[in-house]
Each structure stands twice: as structure tokens, then as C-alpha cells.
C-alpha positions, 0 to 999 in steps of 0.5 A: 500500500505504501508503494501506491502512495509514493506512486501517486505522489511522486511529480513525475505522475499525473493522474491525468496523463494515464487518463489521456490516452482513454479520453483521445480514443472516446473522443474519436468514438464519438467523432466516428459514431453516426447519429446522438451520443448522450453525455451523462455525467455523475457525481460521487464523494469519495470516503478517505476517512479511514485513510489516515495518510490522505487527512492533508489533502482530503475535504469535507465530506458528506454531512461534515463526518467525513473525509474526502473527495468528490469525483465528477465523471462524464461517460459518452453512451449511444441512446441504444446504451452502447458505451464510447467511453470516459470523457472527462474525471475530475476529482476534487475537495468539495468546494463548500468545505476548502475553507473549513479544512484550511481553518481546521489546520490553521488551528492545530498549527496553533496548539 
């Protein structure tokens, strides 16, 4: 498990370069595919809470119990339900609660 987290947080990865590839080949299916293509998007919060080496980085999270992120996705399916693929993924501290979690390590700074 450290491995994976010495993986993520070294500068020479970026989660968005393994993601690239996959969002090139969905953007051909869809210049490619004859006729609509729906864009569903969908939007889920990520629980880190027990993750006691993400505490930094995570946000708020669901009633403010939480710890974590939110995860945006947006899939390119045909109306016939044929999936092209991932179009975009956006993973990020809830907007709402940035502000809480600088206060909440301000203070323990603090003590």
C-alpha cells in the first residue's frame, strides 16, 4: 500500500496523463459514431476517512463526518446504451468545505 502512495505522489505522475490516452480514443468514438451520443455525467464523494495518510489533502465530506473527495465523471453512451467511453474525471475537495479544512489546520498549527 505504501508503494501506491509514493506512486501517486511522486511529480513525475499525473493522474491525468494515464487518463489521456482513454479520453483521445472516446473522443474519436464519438467523432466516428453516426447519429446522438448522450453525455451523462455523475457525481460521487469519495470516503478517505479511514485513510489516515490522505487527512492533508482530503475535504469535507458528506454531512461534515467525513473525509474526502468528490469525483465528477462524464461517460459518452449511444441512446441504444452502447458505451464510447470516459470523457472527462475530475476529482476534487468539495468546494463548500476548502475553507473549513484550511481553518481546521490553521488551528492545530496553533496548539
Amino acid at each position: 500500500m505504501m508503494g501506491v502512495y509514493r506512486l501517486f505522489n511522486a511529480k513525475q505522475v499525473y493522474a491525468r496523463s494515464g487518463f489521456r490516452s482513454h479520453r483521445q480514443r472516446t473522443i474519436e468514438a464519438i467523432a466516428a459514431h453516426q447519429g446522438v451520443v448522450l453525455l451523462i455525467h455523475d457525481s460521487e464523494e469519495l470516503n478517505y476517512t479511514h485513510c489516515k495518510a490522505l487527512s492533508q489533502e482530503a475535504g469535507q465530506i458528506g454531512s461534515g463526518h467525513g473525509w474526502g473527495f468528490i469525483a465528477h465523471h462524464s461517460l459518452a453512451v449511444t441512446p441504444q446504451g452502447q458505451v464510447l467511453g470516459l470523457v472527462n474525471q475530475i476529482s476534487t475537495l468539495a468546494a463548500a468545505h476548502e475553507e473549513t479544512l484550511k481553518a481546521d489546520r490553521n488551528a492545530k498549527r496553533k496548539r
